[in-house]
N, C-alpha and C positions, 0 to 999 in steps of 0.2 A: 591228265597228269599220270595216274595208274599204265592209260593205255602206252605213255612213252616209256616208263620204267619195265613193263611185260617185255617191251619190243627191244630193249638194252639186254632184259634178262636173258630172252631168248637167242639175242646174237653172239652172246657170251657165251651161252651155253652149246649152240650151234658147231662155234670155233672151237671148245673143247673137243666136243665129238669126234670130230673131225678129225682135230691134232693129233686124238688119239686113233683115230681109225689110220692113219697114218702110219704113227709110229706102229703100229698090229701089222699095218702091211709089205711096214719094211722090216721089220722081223718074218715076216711069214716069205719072204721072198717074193710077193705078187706082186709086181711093179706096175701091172697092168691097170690097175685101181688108181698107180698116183696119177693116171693121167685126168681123171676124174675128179678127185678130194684134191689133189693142188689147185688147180681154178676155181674150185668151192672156197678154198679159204682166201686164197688172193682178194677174192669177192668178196667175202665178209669182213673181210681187215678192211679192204678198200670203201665199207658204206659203213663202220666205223669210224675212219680217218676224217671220210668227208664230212660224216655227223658232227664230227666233234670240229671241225673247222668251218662248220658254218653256226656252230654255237658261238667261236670264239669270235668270227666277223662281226655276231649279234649282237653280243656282249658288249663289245670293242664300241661299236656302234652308241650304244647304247650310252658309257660311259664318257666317250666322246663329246655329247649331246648334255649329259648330266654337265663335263669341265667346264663348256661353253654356256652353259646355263641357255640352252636350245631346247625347252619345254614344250615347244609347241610340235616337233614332230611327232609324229606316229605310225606304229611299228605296223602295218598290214596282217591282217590276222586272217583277212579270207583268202589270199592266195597263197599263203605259208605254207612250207612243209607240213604233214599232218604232226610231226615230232617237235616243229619250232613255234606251233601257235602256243600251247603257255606259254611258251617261256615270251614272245613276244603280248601275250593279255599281260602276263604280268609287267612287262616295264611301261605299256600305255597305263596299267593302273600307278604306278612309282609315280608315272608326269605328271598326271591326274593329281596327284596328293601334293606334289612340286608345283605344280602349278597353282592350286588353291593358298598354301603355304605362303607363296611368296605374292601374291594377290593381298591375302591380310599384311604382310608385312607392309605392302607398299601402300594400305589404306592407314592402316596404323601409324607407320614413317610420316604421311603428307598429313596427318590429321593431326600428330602430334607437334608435326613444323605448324602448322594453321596455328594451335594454341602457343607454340612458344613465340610465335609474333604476333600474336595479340594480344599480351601480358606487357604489363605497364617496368615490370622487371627487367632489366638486361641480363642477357646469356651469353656468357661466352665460353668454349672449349679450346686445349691448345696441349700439343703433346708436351710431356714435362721435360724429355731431354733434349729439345732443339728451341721446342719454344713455339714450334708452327702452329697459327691459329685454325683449327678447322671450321668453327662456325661461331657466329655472332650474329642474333638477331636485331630488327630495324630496335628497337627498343633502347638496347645498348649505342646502338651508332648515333639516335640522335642524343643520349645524356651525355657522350663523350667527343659529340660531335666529329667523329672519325667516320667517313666513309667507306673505307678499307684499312683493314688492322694486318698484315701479310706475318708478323709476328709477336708474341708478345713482349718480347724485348724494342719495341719499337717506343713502345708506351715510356720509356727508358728518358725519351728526348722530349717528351710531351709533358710529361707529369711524372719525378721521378718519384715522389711520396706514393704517388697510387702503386705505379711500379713496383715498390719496392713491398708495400704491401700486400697485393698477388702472391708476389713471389715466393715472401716468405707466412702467406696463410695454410695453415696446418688445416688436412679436410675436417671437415666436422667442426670448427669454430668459426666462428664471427670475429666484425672486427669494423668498427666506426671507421669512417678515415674523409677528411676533407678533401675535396677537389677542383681544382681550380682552373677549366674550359676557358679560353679565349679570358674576357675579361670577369664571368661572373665566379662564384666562390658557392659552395653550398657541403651537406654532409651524405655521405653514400654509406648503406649497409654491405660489409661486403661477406658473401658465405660463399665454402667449398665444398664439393668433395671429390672422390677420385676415382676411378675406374681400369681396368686393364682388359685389353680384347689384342691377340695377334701379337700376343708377346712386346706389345706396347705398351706404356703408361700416360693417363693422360687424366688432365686436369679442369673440371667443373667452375664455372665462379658466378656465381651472381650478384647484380649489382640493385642494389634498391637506395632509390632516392627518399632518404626521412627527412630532410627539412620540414616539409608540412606537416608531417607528423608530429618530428619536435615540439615546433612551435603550436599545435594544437594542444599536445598534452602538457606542455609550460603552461601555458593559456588556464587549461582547465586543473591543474593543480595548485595555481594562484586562487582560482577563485574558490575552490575547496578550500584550502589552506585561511582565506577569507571565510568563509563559510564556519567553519572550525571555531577559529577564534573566537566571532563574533555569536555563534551559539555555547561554548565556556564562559566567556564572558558575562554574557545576559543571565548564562546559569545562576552566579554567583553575584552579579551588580541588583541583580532583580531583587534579591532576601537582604541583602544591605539596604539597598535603596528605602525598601518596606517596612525596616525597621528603624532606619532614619527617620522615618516621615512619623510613623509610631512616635515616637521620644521627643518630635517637635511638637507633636500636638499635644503629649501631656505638657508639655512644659508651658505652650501659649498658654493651656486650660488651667494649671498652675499656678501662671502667671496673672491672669486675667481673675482668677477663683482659688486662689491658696488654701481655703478652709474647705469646700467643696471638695477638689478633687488636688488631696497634698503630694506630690511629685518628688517621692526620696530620694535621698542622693544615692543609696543602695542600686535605685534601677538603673538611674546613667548612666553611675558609673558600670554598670554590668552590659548595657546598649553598647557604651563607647568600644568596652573592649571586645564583646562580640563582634563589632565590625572593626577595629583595630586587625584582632587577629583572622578573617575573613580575606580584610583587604592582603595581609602579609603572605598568607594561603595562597589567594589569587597571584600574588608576582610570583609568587614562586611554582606554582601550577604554570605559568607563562612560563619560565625559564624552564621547567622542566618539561614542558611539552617539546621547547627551543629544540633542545640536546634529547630528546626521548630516548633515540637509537641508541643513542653514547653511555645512556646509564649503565654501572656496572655497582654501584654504592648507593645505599639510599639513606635519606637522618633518619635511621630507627629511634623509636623511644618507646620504654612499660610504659603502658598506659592503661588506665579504668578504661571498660567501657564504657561503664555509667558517666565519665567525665566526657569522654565521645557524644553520648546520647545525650546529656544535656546541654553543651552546646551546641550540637543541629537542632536542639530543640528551641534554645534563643533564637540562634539564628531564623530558623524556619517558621515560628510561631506567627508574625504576623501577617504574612503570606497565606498560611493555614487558615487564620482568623477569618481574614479579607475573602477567603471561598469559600468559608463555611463549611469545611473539610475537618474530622476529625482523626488526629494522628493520638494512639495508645503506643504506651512502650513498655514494654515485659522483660523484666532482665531477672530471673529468679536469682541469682548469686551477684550482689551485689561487691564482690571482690572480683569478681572475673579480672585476668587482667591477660593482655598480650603486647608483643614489640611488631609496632608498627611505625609507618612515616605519617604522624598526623596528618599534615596539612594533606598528602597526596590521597591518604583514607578518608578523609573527609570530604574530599572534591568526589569521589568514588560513590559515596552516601547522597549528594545534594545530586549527584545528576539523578542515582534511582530514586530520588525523595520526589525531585521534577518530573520526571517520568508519573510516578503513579500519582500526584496532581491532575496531571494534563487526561491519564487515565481515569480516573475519577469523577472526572468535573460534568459527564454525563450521566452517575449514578443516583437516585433517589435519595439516600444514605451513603454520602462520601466518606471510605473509610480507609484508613492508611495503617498498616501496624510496622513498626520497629522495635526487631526481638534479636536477641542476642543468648547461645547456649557452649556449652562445653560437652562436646560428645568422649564418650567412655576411652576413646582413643587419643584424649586430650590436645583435640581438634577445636577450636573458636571457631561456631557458624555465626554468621549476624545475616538475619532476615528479613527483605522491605518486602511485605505483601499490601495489594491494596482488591479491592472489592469492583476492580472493573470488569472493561467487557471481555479480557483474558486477549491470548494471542494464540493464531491457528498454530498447526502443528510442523506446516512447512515454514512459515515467518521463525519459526521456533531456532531453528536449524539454521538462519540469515541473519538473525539483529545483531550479531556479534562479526558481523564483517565489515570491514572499513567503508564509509558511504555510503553502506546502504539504509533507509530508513523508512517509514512506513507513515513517515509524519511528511504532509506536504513544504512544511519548510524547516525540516528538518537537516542536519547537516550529514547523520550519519555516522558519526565520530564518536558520539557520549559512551555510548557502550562497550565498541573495540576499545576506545579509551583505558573504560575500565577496564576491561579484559588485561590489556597491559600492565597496568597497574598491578592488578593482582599477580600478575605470574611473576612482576619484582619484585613482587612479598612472598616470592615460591607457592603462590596461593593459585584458588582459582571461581570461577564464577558461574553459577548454572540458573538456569530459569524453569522455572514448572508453572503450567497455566494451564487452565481449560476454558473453551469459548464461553460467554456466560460467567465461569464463578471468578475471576480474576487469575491475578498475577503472584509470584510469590520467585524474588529474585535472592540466591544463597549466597554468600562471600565467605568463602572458607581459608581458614587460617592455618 
């Protein structure tokens, strides 16, 4: 390269010389010299001229070759002018890099058509202002059973809902839409988006078939939804149930032994209306799991703690008894009081009451505490700690997400449950555990 720009510099410089030995010698009157320094320069313009127009044949050539997209010639380097071999290495290097270039592209292009017709999705492209469809894989042709789509206004005569939804899909959103091929009927996912190349605009769509999907996740939201229920339920029928049975058997004992073992009307009546107001809980826990979403009001009402605590303590006593599980309850200010929705607070307490039961029921010393405090911020915490085997630190971060549960037949639910609950009472709910020394669940007010 140096050595072609010396031999430029030189020829320039040459011609100067010259021009001016010229003009010396037409001032000096020595005519006899132009015969000499004129065909000197004639010659040097003249292997300048031809230099430069076999540069531009090369050039010319070259670009030629580039329009046509003709990669595969190559420019001769060993029989070249000694002045035109760069310039000819460097356009074989140019094809060299064109040629590998468009190599990846065209593995890339076929590799990427390979995947877009092996996807169970339909694809299709189609310019925005005419409508012309440029591609649609097998995928799409057999969900719409169209063998050739030549535009997408055609879809117009076929199906004009789908049509019409295409047309008017904004890129970047989705959009359900039914469809309905020859005689069968089903639901397609339809997404877009949109692109511009060549001062074109042009339009992305894909199609995905969700009936299966639907009807799986119906499927398995029914029986969660079962699931659910029928683990609140049992929550709550289980401590009725057991304190049922409780009060029938003083009363046969009673009945059969009046002086033995006398059966007050004080406790009955204190049984009955425990499960009285349990059962009334319960429908209404039902109804309001019904509507859960829609809540925006809940029946607040002051309430004692202490009236709180001792009915979960009715309620729950003989269930406790029957496991030989001891539940302690600590409530140093016996005025405490907060606005809460009973009944919904209360289902909140029996599911962690249930929980540390079930957690317990492997301890040596089965032990349950329910406390309740007033922090300096006049904050209500109430406390269920129980003495089990605790939960890890990752499970810690999980139990509060809808379905998931750590109990083999469990539902899932009790705890997001609660969680909801509490944030309708602008509240909220944390857990602290270590493996080993148990559980210790917070409900703050």
């Amino acid at each position: 390269m140096y050595r072609v720009q010396w031999n430029i510099i030189l020829r320039v410089l040459l011609l100067f010389i010259c021009t001016c030995a010229i003009a010396w010698v037409v001032v000096k009157g020595s005519y006899t010299w132009l015969f000499i320094l004129l065909p000197l320069v004639v010659w040097i313009v003249y292997n300048l001229c031809r230099w430069q127009i076999e540069v531009y044949y090369e050039i010319n050539d070259f670009v030629e070759a580039v329009y046509y997209r003709d990669f595969s010639r190559n420019f001769d380097i060993r029989h070249a002018p000694a002045n035109l071999k760069p310039l000819r290495k460097g356009f074989n290097s140019i094809n060299t890099i064109f040629k590998k270039i468009t190599r990846e592209k065209e593995t890339q292009y076929l590799y990427l058509q390979q995947i877009l017709e092996m996807i169970e999705t339909g694809i299709m492209s189609y310019e925005e202002k005419d409508g012309e469809v440029l591609w649609m894989n097998e995928s799409l042709k057999k969900l719409l059973n169209l063998p050739y789509l030549r535009t997408v206004h055609s879809l117009e005569i076929r199906d004009k809902s789908l049509y019409s939804a295409i047309i008017e899909l904004v890129p970047g959103e989705s959009r359900i839409v039914s469809i309905h091929p020859e005689s069968t009927s089903f639901k397609i996912l339809l997404s877009a988006t949109a692109f511009q190349t060549e001062g074109k605009k042009y339009k992305l769509v894909a199609f995905q078939n969700i009936n299966e999907a639907l009807d799986e996740t119906e499927a398995k939201a029914w029986q969660k939804l079962l699931s659910v229920l029928t683990h609140e339920i049992m929550n709550s029928v289980a401590p009725i149930s057991s304190l049922a049975d409780t009060l029938k058997t003083r009363l046969e004992s009673s009945a059969s032994s009046p002086e033995e073992d006398p059966c007050s009307t004080d406790d009955i009546k204190v049984g009955i209306e425990t499960i009285k107001r349990r059962s009334e809980g319960l429908l209404k826990f039902a109804e309001t799991y019904r509507t859960l979403n829609k809540i925006t009001t809940l029946s607040l009402k002051k309430m004692y703690v202490r009236d709180l605590f001792e009915n979960l303590y009715q309620l729950m006593q003989p269930t406790l008894d029957s496991k030989n599980i001891e539940m302690d309850i600590i409530l140093k200010d016996p005025g405490l009081q907060f606005e809460i929705d009973p009944s919904l607070i209360e289902q909140v307490l029996i599911n962690l009451i249930v929980n540390a039961i079930d957690a317990v029921k492997e301890s040596a010393e089965p032990r349950i505490l329910l406390s309740a405090v007033q922090t300096p911020a006049k904050k209500t915490l109430i406390q269920v700690a129980d003495n089990g085997p605790g939960i890890s630190p990752d499970l810690q971060e999980r139990i509060f997400i809808p379905f998931f549960s750590t109990k083999k037949t469990g539902s899932g639910i009790g705890l997001s449950l609660c969680k909801q609950i509490m944030l309708l009472h602008k509240g909220n709910i944390q857990v602290q555990s270590r493996e080993g020394e148990g559980s210790v669940f917070i409900l703050q007010f």
